[in-house]
MIZALO-521511 format. One line per 3 residues: number of its first residue (from 0); their letters; for each residue x, z, y of C-alpha. Coordinates in steps of 0.25 Angstrom, whole numbers, always signed. Layout:
NUM	a	X:Z:Y; ... $
***
This chain:
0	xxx	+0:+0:+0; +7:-6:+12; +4:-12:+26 $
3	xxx	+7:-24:+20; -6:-25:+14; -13:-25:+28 $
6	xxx	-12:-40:+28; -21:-40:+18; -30:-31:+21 $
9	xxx	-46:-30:+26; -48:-21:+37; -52:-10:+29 $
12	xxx	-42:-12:+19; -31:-12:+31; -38:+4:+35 $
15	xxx	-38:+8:+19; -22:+3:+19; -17:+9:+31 $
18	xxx	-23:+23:+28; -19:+22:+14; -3:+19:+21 $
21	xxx	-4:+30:+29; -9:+41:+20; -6:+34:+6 $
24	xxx	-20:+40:+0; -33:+33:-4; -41:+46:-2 $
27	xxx	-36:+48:+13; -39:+34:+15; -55:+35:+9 $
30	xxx	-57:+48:+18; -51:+38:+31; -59:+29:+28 $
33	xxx	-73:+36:+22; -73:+28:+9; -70:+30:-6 $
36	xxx	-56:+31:-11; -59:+20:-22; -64:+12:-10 $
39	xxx	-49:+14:-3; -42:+10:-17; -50:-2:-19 $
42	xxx	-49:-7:-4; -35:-7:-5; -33:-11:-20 $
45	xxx	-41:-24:-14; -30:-26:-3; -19:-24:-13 $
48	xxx	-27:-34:-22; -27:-44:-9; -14:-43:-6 $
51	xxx	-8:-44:-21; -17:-59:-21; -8:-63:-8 $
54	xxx	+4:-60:-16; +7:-45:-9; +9:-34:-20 $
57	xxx	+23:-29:-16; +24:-19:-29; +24:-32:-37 $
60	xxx	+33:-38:-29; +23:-47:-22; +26:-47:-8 $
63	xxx	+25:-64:-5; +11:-67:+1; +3:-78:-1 $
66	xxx	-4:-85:+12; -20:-82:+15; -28:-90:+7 $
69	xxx	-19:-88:-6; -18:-79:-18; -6:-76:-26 $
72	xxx	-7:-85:-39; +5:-77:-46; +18:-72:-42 $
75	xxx	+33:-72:-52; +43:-61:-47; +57:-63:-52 $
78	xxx	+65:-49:-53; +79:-48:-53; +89:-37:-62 $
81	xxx	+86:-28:-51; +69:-28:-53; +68:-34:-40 $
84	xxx	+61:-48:-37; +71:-60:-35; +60:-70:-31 $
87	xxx	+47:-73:-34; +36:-83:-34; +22:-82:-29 $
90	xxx	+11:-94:-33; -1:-93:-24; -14:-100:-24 $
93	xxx	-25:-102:-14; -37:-94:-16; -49:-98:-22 $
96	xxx	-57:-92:-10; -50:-99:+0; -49:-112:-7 $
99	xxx	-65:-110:-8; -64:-108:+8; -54:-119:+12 $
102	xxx	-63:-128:+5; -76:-124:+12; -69:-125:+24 $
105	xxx	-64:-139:+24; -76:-143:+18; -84:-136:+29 $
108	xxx	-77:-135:+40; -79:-149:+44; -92:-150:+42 $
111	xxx	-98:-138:+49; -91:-142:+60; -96:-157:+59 $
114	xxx	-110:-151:+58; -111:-139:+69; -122:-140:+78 $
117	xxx	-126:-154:+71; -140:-152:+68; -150:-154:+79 $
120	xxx	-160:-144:+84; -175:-149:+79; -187:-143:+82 $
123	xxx	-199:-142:+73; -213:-148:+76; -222:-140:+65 $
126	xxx	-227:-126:+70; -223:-117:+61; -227:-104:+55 $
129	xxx	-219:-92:+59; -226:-84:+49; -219:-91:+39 $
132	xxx	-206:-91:+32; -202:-102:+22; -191:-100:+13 $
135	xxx	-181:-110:+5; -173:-104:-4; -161:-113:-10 $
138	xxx	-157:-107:-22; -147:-112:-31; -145:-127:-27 $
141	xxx	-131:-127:-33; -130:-141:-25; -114:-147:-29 $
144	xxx	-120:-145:-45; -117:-156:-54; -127:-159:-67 $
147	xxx	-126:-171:-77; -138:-174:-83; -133:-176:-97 $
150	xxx	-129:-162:-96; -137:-155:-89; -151:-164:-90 $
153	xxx	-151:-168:-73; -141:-174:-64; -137:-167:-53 $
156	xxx	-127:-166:-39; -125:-163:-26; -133:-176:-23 $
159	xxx	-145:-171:-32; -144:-156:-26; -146:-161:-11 $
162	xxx	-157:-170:-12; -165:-160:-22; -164:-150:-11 $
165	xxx	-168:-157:+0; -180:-165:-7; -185:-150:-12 $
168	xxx	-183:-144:+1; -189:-155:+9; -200:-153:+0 $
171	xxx	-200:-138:+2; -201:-139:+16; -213:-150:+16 $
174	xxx	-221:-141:+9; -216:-127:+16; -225:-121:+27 $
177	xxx	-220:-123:+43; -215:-110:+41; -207:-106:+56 $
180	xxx	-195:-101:+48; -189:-106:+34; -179:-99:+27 $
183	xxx	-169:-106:+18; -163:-98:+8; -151:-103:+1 $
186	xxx	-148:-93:-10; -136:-101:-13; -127:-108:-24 $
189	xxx	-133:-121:-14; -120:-126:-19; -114:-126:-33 $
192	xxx	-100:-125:-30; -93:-118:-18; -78:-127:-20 $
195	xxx	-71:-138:-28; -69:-129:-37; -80:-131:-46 $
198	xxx	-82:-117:-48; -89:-106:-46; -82:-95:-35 $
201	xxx	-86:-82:-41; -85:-87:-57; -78:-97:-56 $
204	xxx	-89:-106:-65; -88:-121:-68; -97:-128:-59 $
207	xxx	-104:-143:-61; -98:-149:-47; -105:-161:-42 $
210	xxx	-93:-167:-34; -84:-162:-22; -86:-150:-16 $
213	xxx	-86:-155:-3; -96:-166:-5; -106:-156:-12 $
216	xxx	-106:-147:-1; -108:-159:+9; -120:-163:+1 $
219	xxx	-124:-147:+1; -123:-146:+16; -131:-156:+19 $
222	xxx	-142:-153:+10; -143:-138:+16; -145:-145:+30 $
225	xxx	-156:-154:+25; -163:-143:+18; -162:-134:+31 $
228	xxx	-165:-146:+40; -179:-148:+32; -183:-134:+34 $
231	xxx	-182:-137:+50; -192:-147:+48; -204:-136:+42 $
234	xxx	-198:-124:+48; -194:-118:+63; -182:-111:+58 $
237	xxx	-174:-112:+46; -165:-100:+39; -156:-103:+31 $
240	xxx	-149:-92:+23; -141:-93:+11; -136:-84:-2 $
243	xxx	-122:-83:-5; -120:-90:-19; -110:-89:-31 $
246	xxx	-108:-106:-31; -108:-106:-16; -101:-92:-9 $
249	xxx	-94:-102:+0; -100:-116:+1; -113:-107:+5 $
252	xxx	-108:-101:+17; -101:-115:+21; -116:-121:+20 $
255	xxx	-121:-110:+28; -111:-111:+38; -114:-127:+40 $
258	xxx	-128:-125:+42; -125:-116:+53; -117:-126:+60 $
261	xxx	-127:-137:+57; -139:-130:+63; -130:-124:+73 $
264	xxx	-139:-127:+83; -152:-127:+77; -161:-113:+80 $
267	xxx	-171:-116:+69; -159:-115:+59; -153:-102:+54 $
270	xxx	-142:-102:+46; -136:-90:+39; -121:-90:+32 $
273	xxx	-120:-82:+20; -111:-71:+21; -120:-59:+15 $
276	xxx	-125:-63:+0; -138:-57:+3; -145:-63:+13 $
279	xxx	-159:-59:+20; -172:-65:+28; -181:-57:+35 $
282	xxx	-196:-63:+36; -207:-55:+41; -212:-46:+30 $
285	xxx	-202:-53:+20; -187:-50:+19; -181:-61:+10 $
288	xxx	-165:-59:+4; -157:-71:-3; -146:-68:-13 $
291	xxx	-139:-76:-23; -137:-70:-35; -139:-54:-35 $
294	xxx	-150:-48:-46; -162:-47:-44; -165:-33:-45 $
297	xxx	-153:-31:-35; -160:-37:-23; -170:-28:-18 $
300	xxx	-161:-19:-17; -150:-26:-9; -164:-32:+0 $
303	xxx	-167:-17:+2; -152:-12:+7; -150:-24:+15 $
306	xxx	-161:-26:+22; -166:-12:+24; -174:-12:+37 $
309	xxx	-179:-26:+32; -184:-22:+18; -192:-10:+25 $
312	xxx	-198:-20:+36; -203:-31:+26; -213:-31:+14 $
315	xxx	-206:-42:+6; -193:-43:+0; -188:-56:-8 $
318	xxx	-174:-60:-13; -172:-76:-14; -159:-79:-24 $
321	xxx	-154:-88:-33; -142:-90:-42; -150:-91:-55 $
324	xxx	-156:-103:-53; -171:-100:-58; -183:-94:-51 $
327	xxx	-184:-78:-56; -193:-69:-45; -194:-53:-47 $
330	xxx	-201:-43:-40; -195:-29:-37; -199:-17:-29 $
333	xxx	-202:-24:-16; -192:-37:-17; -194:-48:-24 $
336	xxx	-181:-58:-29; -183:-74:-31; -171:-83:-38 $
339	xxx	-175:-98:-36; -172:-111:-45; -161:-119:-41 $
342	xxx	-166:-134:-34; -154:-139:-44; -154:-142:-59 $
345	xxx	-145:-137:-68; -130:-139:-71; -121:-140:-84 $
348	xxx	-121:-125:-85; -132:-119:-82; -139:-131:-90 $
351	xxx	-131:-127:-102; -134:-113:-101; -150:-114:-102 $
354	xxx	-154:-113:-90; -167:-122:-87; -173:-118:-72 $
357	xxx	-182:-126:-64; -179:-132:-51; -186:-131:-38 $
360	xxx	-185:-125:-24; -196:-116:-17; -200:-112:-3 $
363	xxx	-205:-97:-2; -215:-95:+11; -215:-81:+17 $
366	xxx	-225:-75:+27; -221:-67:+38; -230:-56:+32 $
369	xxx	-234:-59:+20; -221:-62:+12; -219:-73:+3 $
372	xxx	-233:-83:+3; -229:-93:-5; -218:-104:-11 $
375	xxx	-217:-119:-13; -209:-123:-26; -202:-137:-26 $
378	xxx	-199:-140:-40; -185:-149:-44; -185:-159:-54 $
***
């Protein structure tokens, strides 16, 4: 434990290391600081972590850093008679993270600026109802999938993804209410691949990729517009808030980020960047949560923590999520949780694992007092 490590260190792990320097004691730096011990030790074993990946651990005679960005790969110490190193080599490799971030930022970086403050301000003739709320939720559309029908019983691609959802949603919103305000509720994966690498961030799974990267996220941007642009038609003002995936963590937020620039200057449009993985949306007596991937039974709970003065204030409580790809609905002590098919059909593993959903998209209404009124379903085929 040495001030050496302060150039790797949070905020908080700076405070934990310089008390623990000055009076060498994990308790003394709890009682400084009003935590657990075990929460000092594991601050600082994190910073000792840290710094080892960067290739400083002096007490293995690691003391040659790697830059920012890159993680020590492996490191070969020669030693002389005397037990002391002679030389030593230091392979390094670029994180995986970063190499997830360098590509979202070429392939964004461009374009949001090419786009920024590009959409128009429109108005809307139809009067519309403000005791009304229409919701889109977007769950699963796993657009960047690639199926082979002899394989998997239907074709499928980016091409095929973008045009299914802006003929469901166009059909959606045709036979939707002039509610004043529409909510579209991406519950995410909306892509199925966040980088080249054809794999899954977390798990590291396989994926069926249709193509480049670059090119599926093109098609995906532009469809996300088109989808928010057809809500303008119907509605006054369009939501748009979004679910933090496990097949798009990154290429979601980049999506977000775009569609704030594009409708920069729109007041109709609301765009919210997902940061936190539980998002809400307050409507009159209903208070509405979207999440991923979290169980269930989990939910209400979570609603109730996070959204205390809200909870108490509304009558209704719903969760809108996805990630399982079929339409489940439960009813718990004053919450209720939906999971929604996906618009897209299925790829070579979840085809050979048995899995036979349907395909459709819905539009929930919701009434300022009286909660959820009623839905139109949009079957896929």
């Amino acid at each position: 434990m040495t001030e050496e490590l302060l150039q790797f260190a949070t905020e908080k792990q700076a405070q934990y290391l310089k008390s623990y320097i000055d009076h060498n004691s994990y308790s003394i730096v709890a009682r400084e600081f009003n935590v657990n011990e075990s929460t000092v030790r594991r601050t600082l074993k994190k910073l000792r972590k840290k710094a080892t990946a960067q290739g400083y651990s002096p007490k293995h005679d690691m003391t040659h850093i790697v830059p920012e960005g890159y993680s020590v790969k492996g490191v070969s110490t020669l030693y002389g008679d005397d037990g002391k190193p002679k030389c030593q080599w230091v392979k390094s490799s670029k994180d995986k993270t970063q190499q997830t971030l360098d590509v979202l930022r070429d392939a964004v970086s461009d374009i949001v600026e090419g786009v920024k403050g590009a959409y128009r301000p429109t108005s809307i003739e139809t009067e519309c109802n403000g005791d009304l709320l229409c919701v889109y939720p977007v769950a699963d559309a796993h657009l960047g999938m690639y199926a082979w029908r002899e394989e998997t019983g239907e074709d499928w691609d980016s091409d095929l993804c973008a045009e299914t959802l802006y003929k469901t949603m166009s059909n959606l919103v045709a036979k939707a209410p002039p509610a004043k305000t529409a909510l579209i509720a991406n519950l995410a994966d909306f892509f199925h691949c966040d980088s080249n690498s054809k794999t899954t961030a977390r798990s590291g799974h396989i994926l069926d990729v249709d193509t480049r990267w670059a090119r599926v996220f093109r098609i995906g941007q532009q469809c996300y517009r088109q989808m928010i642009e057809l809500a303008l038609t119907k509605h006054e003002n369009v939501i748009v808030k979004s679910a933090i995936g496990n097949h798009d963590d990154n290429t979601g937020v980049a999506l977000a980020m775009m569609m704030e620039a594009y409708f920069g200057n729109e007041p109709r449009v609301t765009i919210d960047v997902p940061i936190n993985p539980f998002s809400y949306y307050r409507f009159g007596n209903t208070l509405l949560g979207l999440n991923h991937n979290v169980k269930a039974a989990m939910l209400p709970g979570i609603m109730a923590a996070d959204q205390r003065e809200a909870w108490g204030q509304t009558r209704f409580h719903h969760w809108l999520g996805g990630h399982i790809h079929h339409q489940t609905f439960h009813e718990f002590a004053g919450c209720t949780t939906e999971t929604f098919r996906s618009p897209s059909p299925k790829d070579n593993w979840t085809h050979s694992s048995g899995y036979r959903a349907d395909r459709d998209m819905v539009m929930i209404k919701y009434h300022r007092e009286k909660g959820c009124v009623g839905r139109i379903i949009e079957p896929i085929y």
